[in-house]
Z-matrix of the N, CA and C atoms (Angstrom, degrees):
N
C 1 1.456
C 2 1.535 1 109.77
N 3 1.237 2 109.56 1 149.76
C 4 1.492 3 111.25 2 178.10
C 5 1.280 4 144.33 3 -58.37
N 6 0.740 5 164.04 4 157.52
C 7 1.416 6 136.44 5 142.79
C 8 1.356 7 125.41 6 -26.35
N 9 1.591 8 121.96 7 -79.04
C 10 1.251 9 120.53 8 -162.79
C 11 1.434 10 97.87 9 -75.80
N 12 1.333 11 139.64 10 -19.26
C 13 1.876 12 128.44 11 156.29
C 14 1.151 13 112.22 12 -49.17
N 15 1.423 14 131.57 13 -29.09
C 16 1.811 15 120.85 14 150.01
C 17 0.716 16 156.12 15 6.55
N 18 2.027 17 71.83 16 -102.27
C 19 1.535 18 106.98 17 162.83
C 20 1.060 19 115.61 18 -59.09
N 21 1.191 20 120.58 19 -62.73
C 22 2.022 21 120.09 20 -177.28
C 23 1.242 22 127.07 21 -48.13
N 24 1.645 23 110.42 22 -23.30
C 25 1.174 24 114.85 23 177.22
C 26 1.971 25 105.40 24 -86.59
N 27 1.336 26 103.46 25 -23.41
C 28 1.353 27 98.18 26 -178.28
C 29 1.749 28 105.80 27 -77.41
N 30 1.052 29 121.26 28 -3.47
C 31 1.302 30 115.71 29 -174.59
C 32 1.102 31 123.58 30 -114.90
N 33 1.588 32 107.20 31 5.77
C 34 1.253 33 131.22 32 154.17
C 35 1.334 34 132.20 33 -80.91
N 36 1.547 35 103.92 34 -34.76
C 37 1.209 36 102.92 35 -177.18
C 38 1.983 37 108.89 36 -100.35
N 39 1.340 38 100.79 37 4.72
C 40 1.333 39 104.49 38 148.40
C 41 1.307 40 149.03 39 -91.51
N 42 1.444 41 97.60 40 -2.23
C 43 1.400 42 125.36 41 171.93
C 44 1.628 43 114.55 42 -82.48
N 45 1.423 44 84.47 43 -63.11
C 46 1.734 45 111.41 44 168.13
C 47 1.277 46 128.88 45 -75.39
N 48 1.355 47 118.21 46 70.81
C 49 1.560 48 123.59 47 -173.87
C 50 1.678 49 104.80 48 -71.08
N 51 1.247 50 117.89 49 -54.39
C 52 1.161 51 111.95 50 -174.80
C 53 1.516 52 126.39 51 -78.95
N 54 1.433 53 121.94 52 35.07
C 55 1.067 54 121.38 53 -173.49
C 56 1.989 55 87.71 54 -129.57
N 57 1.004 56 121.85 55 150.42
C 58 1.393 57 123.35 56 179.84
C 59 1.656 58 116.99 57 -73.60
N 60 1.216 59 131.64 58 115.36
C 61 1.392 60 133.87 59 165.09
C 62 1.760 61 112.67 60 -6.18
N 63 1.198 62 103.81 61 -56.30
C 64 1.470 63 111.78 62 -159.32
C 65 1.498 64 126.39 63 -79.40
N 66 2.184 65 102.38 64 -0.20
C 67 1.048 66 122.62 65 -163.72
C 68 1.634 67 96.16 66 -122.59
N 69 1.232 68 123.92 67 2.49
C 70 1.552 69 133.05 68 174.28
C 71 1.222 70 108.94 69 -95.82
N 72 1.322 71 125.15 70 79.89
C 73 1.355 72 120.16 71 163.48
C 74 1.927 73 120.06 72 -128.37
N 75 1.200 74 109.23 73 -162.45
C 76 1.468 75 100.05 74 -178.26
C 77 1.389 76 123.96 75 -34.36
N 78 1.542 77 89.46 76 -74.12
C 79 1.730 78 94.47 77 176.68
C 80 1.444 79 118.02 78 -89.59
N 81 1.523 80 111.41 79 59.87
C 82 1.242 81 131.83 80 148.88
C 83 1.372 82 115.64 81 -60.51
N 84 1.598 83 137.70 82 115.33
C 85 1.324 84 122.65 83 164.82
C 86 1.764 85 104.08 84 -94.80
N 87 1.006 86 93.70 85 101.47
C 88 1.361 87 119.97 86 -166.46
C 89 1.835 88 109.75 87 -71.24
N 90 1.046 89 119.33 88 -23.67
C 91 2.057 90 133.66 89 178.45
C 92 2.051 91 95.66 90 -75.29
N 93 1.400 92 99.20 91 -16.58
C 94 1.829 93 96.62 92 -157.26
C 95 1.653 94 97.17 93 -90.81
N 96 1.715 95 113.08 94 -23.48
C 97 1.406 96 112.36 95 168.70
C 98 1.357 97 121.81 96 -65.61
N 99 1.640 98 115.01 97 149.62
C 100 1.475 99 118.35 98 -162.70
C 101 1.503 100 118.15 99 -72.76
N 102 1.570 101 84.34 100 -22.59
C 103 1.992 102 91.95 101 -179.79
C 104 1.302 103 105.77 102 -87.84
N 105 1.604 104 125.40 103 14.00
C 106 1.811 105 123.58 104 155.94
C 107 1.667 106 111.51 105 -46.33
N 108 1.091 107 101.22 106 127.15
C 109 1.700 108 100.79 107 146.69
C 110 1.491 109 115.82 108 -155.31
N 111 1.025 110 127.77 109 -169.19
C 112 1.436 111 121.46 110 161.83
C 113 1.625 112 134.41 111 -62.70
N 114 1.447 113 95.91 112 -44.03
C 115 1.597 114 119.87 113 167.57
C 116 1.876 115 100.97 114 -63.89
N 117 0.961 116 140.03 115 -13.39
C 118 1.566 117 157.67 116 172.32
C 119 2.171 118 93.93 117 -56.97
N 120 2.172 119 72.31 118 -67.94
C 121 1.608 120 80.26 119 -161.92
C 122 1.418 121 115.80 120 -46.50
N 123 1.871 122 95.00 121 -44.27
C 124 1.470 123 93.30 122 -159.85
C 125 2.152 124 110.29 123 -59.96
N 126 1.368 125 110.28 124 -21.83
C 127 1.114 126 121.29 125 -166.19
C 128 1.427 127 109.36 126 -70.66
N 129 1.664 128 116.28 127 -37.24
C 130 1.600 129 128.38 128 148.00
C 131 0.998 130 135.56 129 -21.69
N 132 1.255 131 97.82 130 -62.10
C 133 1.355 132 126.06 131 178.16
C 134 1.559 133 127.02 132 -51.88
N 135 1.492 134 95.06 133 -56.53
C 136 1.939 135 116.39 134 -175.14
C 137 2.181 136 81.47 135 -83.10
N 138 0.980 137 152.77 136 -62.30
C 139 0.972 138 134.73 137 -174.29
C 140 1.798 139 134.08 138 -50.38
N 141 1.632 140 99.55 139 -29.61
C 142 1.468 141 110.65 140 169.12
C 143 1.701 142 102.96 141 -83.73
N 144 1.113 143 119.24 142 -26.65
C 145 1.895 144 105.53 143 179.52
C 146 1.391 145 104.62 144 -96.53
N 147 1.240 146 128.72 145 0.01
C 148 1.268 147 126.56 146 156.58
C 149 1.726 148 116.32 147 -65.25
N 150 1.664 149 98.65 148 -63.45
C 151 1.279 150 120.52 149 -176.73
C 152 1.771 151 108.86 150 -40.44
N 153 1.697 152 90.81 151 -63.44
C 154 1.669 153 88.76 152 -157.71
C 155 1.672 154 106.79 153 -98.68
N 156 1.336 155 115.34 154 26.90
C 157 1.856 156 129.97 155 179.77
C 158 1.882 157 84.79 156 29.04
N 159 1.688 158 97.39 157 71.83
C 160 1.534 159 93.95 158 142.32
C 161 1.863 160 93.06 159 -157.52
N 162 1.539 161 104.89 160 179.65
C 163 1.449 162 129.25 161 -155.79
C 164 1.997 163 81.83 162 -113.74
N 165 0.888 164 126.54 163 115.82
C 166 1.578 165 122.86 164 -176.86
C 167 1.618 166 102.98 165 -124.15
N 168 1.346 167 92.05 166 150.53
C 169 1.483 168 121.27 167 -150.94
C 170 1.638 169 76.55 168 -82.38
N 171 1.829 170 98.49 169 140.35
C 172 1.968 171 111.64 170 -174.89
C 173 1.466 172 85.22 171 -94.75
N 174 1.245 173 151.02 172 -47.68
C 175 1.152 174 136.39 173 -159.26
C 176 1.413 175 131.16 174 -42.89
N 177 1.725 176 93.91 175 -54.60
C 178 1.841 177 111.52 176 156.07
C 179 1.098 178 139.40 177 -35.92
N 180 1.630 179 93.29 178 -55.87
C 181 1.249 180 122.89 179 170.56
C 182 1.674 181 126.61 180 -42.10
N 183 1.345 182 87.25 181 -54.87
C 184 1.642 183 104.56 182 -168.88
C 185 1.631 184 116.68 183 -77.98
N 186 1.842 185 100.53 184 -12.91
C 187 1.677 186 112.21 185 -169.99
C 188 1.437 187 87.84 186 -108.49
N 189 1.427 188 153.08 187 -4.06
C 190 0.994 189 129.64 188 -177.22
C 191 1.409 190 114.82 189 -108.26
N 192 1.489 191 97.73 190 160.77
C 193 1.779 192 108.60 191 -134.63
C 194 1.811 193 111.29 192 -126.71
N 195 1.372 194 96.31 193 -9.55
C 196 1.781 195 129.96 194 158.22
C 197 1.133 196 120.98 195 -107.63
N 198 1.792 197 124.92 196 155.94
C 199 1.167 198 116.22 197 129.48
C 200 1.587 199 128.39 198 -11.36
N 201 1.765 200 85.11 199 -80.61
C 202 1.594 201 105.70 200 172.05
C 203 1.327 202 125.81 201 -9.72
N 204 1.507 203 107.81 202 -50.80
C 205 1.475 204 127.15 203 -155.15
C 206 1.518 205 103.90 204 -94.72
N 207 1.344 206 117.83 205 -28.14
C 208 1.224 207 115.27 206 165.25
C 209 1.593 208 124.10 207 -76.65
N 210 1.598 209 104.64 208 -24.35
C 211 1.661 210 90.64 209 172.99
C 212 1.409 211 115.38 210 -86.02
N 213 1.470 212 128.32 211 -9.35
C 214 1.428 213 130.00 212 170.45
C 215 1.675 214 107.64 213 -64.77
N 216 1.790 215 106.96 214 -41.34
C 217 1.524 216 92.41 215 173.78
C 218 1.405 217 104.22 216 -71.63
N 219 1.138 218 145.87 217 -37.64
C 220 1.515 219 131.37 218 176.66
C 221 1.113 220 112.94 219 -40.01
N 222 1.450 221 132.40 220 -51.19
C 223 1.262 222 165.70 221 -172.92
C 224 2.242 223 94.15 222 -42.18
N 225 1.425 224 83.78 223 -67.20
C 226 1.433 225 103.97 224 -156.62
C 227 2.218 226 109.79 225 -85.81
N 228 1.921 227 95.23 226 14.39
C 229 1.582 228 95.23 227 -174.54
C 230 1.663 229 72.84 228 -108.98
């Protein structure tokens, strides 16, 4: 696994307490867990531009529907 699949995954499952470690992975659809909300996203958000010292594009962000899909927008800020 990668590096930054790690990280993203570690900052998932710090977000996501109530979802089990072992069930957070790429193709996590991560919006379908109960502890989703918006205030979630925004917390995502400030934790991945913390993590990886970049400014990431909300558009990606907001359309992607995996893990997966969120580290390609990391990928692509």
């Amino acid at each position: 696994m990668e590096k930054n699949e790690e990280r993203l995954l570690k900052i998932f499952r710090e977000i996501f307490t109530d979802v089990e470690n072992s069930e957070i992975t790429l193709d996590s659809e991560f919006r379908e867990w109960d502890q989703y909300s918006s205030l979630i996203q925004v917390a995502i958000i400030a934790r991945i531009e913390e993590e990886f010292g970049i400014r990431v594009k909300l558009l990606p962000l907001v359309k992607a529907e995996t893990i997966g899909d969120v580290l390609e927008a990391i990928q692509e800020s």
